[in-house]
DOVOLO-741011 format. One line per 8 residues: number of its first residue (from 1); their letters; for each residue x, y, z of C-alpha. Coordinates in Angstrom, 3 decimals, padded with zeros to 6 digits. Layout:
<recs>
NUM	a	X Y Z  ...
</recs>
This chain:
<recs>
1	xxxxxxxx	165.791 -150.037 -056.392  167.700 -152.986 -055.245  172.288 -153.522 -055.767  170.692 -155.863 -058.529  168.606 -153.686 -059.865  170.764 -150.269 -060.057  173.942 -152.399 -061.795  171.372 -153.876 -064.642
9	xxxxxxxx	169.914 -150.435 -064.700  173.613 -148.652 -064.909  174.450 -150.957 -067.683  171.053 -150.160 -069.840  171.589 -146.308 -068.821  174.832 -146.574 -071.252  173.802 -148.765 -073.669  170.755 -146.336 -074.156
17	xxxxxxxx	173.000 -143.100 -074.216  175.702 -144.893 -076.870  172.700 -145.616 -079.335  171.392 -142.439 -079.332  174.993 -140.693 -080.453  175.671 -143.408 -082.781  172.707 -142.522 -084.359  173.559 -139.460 -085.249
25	xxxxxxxx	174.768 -138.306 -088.646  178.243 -137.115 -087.365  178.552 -140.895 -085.977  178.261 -142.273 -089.289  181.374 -141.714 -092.280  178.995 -140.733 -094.882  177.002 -138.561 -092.804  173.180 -140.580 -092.567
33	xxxxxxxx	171.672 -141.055 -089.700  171.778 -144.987 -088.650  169.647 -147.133 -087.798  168.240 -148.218 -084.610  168.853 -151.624 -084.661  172.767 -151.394 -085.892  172.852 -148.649 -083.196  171.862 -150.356 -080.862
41	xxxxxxxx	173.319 -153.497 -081.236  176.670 -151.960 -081.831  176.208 -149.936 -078.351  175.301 -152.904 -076.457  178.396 -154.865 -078.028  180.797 -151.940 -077.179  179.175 -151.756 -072.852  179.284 -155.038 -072.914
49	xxxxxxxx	182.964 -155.279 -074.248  181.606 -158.414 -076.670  183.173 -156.853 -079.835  180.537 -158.817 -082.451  179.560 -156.225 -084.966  176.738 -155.877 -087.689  178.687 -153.462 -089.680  182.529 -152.713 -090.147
57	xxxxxxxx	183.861 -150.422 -087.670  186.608 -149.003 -089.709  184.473 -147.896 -092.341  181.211 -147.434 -091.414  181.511 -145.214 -088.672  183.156 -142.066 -088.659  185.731 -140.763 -086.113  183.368 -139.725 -083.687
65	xxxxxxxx	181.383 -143.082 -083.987  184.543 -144.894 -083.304  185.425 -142.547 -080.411  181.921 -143.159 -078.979  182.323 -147.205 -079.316  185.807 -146.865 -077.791  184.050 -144.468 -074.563  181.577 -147.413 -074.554
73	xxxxxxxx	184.258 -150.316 -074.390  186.320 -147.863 -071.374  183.038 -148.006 -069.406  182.266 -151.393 -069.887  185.322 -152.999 -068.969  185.662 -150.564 -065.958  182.484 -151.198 -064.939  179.481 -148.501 -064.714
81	xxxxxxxx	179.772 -148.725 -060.711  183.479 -148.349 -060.888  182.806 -145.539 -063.311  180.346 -143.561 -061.723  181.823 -144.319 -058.114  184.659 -142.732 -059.075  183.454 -139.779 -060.077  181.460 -139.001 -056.859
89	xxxxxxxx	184.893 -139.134 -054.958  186.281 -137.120 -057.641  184.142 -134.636 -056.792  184.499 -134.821 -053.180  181.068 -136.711 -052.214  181.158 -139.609 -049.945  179.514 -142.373 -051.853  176.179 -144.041 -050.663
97	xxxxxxxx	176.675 -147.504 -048.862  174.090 -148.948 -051.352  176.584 -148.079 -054.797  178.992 -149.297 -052.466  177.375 -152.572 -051.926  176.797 -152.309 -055.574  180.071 -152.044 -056.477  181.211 -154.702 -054.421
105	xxxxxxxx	178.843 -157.224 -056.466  179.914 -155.395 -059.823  183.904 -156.449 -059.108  182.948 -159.365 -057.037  184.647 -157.921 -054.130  184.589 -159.590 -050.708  185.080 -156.401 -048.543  183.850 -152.628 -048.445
113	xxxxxxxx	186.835 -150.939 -046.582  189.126 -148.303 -048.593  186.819 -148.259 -051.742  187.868 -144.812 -052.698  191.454 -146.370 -052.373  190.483 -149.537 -054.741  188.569 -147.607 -057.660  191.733 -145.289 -057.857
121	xxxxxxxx	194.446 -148.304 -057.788  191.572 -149.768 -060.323  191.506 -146.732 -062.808  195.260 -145.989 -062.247  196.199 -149.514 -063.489  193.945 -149.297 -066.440  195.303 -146.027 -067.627  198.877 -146.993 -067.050
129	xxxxxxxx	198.351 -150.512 -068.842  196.450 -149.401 -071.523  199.192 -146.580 -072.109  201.923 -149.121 -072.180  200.105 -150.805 -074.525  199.591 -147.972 -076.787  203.220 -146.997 -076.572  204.454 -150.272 -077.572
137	xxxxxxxx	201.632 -150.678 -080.583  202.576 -146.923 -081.969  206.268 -148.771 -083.037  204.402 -150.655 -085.649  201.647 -148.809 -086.252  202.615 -145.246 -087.120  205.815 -146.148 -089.297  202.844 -148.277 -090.973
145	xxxxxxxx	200.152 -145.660 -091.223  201.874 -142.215 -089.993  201.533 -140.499 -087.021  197.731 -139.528 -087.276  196.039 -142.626 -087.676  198.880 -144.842 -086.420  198.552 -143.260 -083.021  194.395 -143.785 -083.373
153	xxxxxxxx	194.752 -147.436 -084.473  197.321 -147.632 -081.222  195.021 -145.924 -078.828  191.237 -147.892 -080.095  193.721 -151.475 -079.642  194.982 -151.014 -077.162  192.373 -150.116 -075.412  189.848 -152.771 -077.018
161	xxxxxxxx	192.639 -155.506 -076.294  192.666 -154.427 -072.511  188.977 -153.979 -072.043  188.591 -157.522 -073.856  186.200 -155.837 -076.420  187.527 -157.566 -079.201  186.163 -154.083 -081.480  189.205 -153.474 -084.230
169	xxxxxxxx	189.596 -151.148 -087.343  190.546 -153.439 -089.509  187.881 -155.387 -091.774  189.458 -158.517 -091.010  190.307 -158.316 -087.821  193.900 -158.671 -086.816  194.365 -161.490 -089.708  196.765 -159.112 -091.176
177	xxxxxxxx	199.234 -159.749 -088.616  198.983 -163.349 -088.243  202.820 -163.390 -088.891  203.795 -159.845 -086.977  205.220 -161.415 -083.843  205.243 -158.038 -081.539  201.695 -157.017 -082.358  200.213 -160.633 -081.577
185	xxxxxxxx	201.970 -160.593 -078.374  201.523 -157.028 -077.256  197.872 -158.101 -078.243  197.620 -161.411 -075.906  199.446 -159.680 -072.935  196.827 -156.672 -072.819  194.194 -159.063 -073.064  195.622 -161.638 -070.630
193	xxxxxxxx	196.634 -158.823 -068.044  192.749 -157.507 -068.702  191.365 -161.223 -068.193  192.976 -161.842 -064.729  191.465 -159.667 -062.572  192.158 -156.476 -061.017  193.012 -158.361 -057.365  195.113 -160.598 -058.928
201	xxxxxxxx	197.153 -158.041 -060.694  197.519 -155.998 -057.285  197.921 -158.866 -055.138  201.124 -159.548 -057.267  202.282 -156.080 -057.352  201.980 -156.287 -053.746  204.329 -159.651 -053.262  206.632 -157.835 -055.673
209	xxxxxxxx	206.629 -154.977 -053.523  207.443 -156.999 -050.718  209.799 -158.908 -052.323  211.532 -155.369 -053.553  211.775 -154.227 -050.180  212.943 -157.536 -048.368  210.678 -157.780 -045.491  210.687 -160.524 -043.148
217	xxxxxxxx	207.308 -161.076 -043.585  205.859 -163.582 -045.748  203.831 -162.657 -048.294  200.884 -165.290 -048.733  199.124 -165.341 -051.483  195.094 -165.499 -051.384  193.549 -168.609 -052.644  191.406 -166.342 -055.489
225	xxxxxxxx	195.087 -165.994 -057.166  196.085 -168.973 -056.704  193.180 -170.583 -058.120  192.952 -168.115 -060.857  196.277 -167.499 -061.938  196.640 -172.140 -061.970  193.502 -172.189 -063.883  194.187 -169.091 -066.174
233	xxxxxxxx	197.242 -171.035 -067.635  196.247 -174.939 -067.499  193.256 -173.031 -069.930  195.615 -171.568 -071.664  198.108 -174.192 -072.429  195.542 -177.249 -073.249  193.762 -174.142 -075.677  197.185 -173.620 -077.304
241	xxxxxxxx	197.884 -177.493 -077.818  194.464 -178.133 -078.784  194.044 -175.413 -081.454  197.315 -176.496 -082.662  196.423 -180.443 -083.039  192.793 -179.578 -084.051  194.242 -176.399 -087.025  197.465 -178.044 -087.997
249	xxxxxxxx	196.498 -179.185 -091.037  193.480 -177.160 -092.251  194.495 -175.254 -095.354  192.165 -172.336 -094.619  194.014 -171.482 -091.319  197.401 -173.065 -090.060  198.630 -174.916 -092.729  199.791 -172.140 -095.023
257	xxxxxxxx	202.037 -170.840 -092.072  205.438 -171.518 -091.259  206.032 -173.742 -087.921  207.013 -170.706 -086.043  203.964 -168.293 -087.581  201.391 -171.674 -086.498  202.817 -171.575 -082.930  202.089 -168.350 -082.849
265	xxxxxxxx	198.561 -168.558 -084.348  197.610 -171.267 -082.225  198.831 -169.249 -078.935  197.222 -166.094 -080.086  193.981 -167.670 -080.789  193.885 -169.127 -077.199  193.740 -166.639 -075.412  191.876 -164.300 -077.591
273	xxxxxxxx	189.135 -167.283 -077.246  188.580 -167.219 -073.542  187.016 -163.449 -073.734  188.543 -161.104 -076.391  187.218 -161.264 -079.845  190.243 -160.656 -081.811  191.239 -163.646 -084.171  194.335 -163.669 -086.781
281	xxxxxxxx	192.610 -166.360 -088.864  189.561 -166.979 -090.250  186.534 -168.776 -087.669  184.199 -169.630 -090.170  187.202 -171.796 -091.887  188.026 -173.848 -088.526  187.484 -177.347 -088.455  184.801 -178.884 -086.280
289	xxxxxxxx	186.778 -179.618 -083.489  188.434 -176.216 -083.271  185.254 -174.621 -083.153  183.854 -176.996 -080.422  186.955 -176.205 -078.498  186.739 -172.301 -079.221  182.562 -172.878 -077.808  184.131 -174.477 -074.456
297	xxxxxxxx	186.561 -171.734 -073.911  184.340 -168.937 -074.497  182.092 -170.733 -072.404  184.285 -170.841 -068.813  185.577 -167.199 -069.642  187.961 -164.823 -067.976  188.326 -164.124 -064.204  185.730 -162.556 -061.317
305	xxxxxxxx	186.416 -158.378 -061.310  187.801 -158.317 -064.615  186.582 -157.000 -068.220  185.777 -160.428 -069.471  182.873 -162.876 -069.383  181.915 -166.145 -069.363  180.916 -168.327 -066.356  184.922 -166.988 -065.231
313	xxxxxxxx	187.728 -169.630 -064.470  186.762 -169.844 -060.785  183.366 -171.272 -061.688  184.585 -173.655 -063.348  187.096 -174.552 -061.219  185.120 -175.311 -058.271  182.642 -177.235 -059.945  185.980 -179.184 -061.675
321	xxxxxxxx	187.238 -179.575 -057.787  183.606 -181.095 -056.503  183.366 -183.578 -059.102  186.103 -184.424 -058.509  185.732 -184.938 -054.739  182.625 -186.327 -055.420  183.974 -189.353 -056.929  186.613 -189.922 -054.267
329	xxxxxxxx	183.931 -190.244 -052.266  185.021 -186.709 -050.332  182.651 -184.850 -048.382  184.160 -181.635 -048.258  185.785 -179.157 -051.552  188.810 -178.451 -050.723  191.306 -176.539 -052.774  194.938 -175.955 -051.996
337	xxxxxxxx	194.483 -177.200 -048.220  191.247 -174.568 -048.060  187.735 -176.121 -047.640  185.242 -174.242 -050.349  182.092 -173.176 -048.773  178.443 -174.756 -049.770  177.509 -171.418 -050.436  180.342 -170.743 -052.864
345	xxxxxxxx	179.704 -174.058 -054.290  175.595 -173.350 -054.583  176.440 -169.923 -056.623  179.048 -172.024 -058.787  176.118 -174.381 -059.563  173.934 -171.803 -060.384  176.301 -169.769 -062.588  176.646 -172.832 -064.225
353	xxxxxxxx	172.907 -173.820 -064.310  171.602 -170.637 -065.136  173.960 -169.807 -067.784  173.382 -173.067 -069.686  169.590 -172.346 -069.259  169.804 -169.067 -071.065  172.273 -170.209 -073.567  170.044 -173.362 -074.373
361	xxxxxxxx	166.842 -171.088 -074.900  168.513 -168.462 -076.735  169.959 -171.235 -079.575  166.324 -172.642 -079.790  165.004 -169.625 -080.521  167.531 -168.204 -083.308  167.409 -171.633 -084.733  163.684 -171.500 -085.346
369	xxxxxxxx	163.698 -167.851 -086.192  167.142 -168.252 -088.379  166.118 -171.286 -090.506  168.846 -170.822 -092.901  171.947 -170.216 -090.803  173.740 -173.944 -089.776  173.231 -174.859 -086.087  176.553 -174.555 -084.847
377	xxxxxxxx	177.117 -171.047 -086.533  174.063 -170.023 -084.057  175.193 -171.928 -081.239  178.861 -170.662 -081.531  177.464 -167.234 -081.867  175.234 -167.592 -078.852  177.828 -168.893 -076.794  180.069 -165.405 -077.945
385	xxxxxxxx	177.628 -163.671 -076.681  176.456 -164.644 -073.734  180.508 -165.135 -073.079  180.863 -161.471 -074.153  183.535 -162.805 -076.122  182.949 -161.358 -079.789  184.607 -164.406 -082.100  182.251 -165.035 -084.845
393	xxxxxxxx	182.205 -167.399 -087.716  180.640 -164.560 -090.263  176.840 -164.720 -089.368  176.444 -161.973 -087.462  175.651 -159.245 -090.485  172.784 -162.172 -091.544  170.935 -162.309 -088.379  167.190 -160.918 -089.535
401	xxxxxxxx	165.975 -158.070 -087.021  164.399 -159.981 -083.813  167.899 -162.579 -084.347  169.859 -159.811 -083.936  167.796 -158.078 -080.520  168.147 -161.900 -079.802  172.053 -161.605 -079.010  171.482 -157.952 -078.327
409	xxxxxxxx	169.991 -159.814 -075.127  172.831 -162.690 -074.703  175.120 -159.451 -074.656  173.368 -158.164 -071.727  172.805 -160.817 -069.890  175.937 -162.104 -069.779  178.008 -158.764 -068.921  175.748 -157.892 -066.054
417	xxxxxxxx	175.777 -161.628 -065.166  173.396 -164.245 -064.795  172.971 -164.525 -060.674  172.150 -160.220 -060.811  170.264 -160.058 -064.139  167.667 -162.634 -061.753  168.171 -160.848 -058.367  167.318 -157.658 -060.393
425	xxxxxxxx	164.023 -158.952 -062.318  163.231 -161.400 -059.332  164.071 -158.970 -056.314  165.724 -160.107 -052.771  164.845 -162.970 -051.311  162.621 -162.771 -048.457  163.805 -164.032 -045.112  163.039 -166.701 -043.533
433	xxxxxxxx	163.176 -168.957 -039.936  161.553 -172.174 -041.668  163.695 -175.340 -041.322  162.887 -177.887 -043.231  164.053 -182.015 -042.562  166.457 -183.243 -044.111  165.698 -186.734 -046.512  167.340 -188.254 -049.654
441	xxxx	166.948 -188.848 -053.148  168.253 -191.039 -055.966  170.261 -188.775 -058.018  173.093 -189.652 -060.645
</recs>
């Protein structure tokens, strides 16, 4: 049992447990037991925080199914290492160096000092973001639908919103409140804040601590925020511009709207592109080039160690930064006056690579097995779910059987991630002294 192995077989653990309950009668609103394949495919959407759905959440499952779903999206986005680690210190047991190693691979961590100290910073800064969040949604919500289900509509979106799940009550989404300014933004701040990264968000807290208490000392910033924080909102800005130029004047989606109601569309639906799931106007209605932009967003992602997906923003920004140097002739990556290592650079390549790989072989096969479904419907919806993003253009419910254990698949693959999904079915590399001389190629 390998890091690989026990994260992938953590994940499956979960998934396996959440099908089982939501097959259960009490899961369900009228009371039948469900079947195996919308369990199942529901489950892995909700541990995999990808939010595409078979069914409608709202009104298919009862409130014990949605309670399940919403246990499923908390462990997901924490992670089932983070989870389970910090329960062992809970209970006052030291946890084995291999979870820890485990854990460090699950967050992307680069050290394994003070991990009892991290998971509770991590869980405390969930709890207290989500509950912010569910304070601030409970203004509209419960003078909207009363204090009962108002504060359960708060609680499952918040959370979902947080956790990037993209799951919602609604049949339509959040399409409702395409013109409610506070939800859309309480909305795209939980998801943003969720998106980042846990070390970003305490590396900040930390400067403003510093700051706060005026010590001589300056704070320096690491270059994972830096490069994540600069490449969260150049995504985020050419997303908002580009929906906006690409929507504008599509009478399905922004053209109905006021100015200020489009700006606020076209904002909302970048960031709920890069990992989310939640949309407040209709995908299968986009133009061409909105959806080809949505497919390139969902395809870089959020950030490492946070409860999005994707190939994340630091990915893509180091293979951006080595073509880039490449063509200057440069031999060295070097990003704000730090040098990028060829190992980093080899995992960026492969993240890339591999994901592409998966993605390509995935579309081929729905698109033979799902004749009558439009190519880019499939590839948009394999790219959501490899992404663990959860937009959809209204295909999902149509997938046959083996289509749908298809992105049942995709969902997996791409929470656990594609470099330990093949370290857990491939196993460690051996080591090796062999050397081998060095000779070039024609390439490009």
């Amino acid at each position: 049992m390998t890091v690989a192995r026990t994260i992938c077989s953590g994940f499956l653990g979960v998934i396996t447990v959440g099908t089982l309950l939501l097959m259960l009668p009490i899961s369900l609103a009228d009371g039948s037991w469900n079947s195996w394949v919308t369990a199942l495919f529901t489950a892995t959407s909700a541990t995999c925080v990808t939010g595409l759905i078979v069914v409608d959440t709202g009104s298919y499952y009862s409130f014990w199914g949605q309670l399940t779903i919403l246990a499923l999206i908390q462990v997901g986005g924490l992670g089932y290492m983070t989870a389970n680690t910090f329960l062992l210190i809970l209970l006052g047991r030291r946890s084995k160096v291999r979870y820890r190693i485990a854990l460090q691979d699950s967050l992307d961590s680069a050290g394994l000092s003070s991990v009892s100290q991290l998971l509770k910073s991590i869980v405390g800064l969930t709890l207290l973001l989500e509950l912010t969040g569910i304070f601030a949604l409970m203004t509209l919500f419960v003078p909207e639908f009363g204090w009962t289900k108002g504060l359960w509509q708060s609680i499952f979106h918040s959370i979902s919103a947080f956790n990037n799940a993209g799951f919602s009550l609604f049949e339509d989404s959040l399409m409702r409140y395409v013109n409610v300014f506070p939800v859309t933004i309480m909305i795209t701040l939980l998801i943003i804040l969720g998106g980042i990264g846990y070390q970003v968000m305490m590396e900040v807290f930390f400067w403003w601590q510093s700051r706060f208490k005026k010590n001589e000392k300056r704070f320096r910033f690491s270059l994972h925020v830096k490069v994540v924080t600069s490449t969260t909102a150049l995504l985020l800005i050419l997303g908002f511009l580009g929906f906006f130029a690409s929507e504008l004047y599509n009478p399905e989606t922004l053209l109905p709207l006021s100015w200020g109601n489009k700006l606020q569309a076209a904002w909302f639906q970048s960031v709920t592109t890069r990992t989310a799931g939640f949309n407040t106007i209709d995908i299968g209605q986009m133009t061409t080039a909105g959806l080809f932009l949505t497919i390139a967003l969902m395809f870089i992602g959020s950030s490492p160690g946070s409860t999005g997906g994707g190939i994340k923003t630091t990915t893509f920004r180091v293979l951006l930064t080595c073509t880039k140097s490449v063509l200057q002739g440069r031999e060295n990556v070097v990003i704000y006056e730090r040098r990028v290592p060829i190992e980093l650079i080899m995992k960026a390549v492969g993240v890339a690579v591999g994901s592409i790989m998966i993605i390509s072989a995935s579309t081929m096969i729905l698109a033979i097995s799902e004749p009558n479904l439009q190519f880019i419907n499939i590839f948009f919806e394999t790219i959501s779910a490899f992404a663990t993003v959860g937009l959809s253009t209204g295909i999902t419910s149509s997938f046959s059987t083996f289509g749908a254990l298809v992105i049942t698949v995709l969902m997996y693959a791409g929470r656990v991630g594609i470099l330990i999904l093949m370290a857990a079915l491939l196993g460690d590399p051996k080591p090796s002294a062999l050397e081998y001389p060095d000779e070039d190629l024609l390439v490009g």
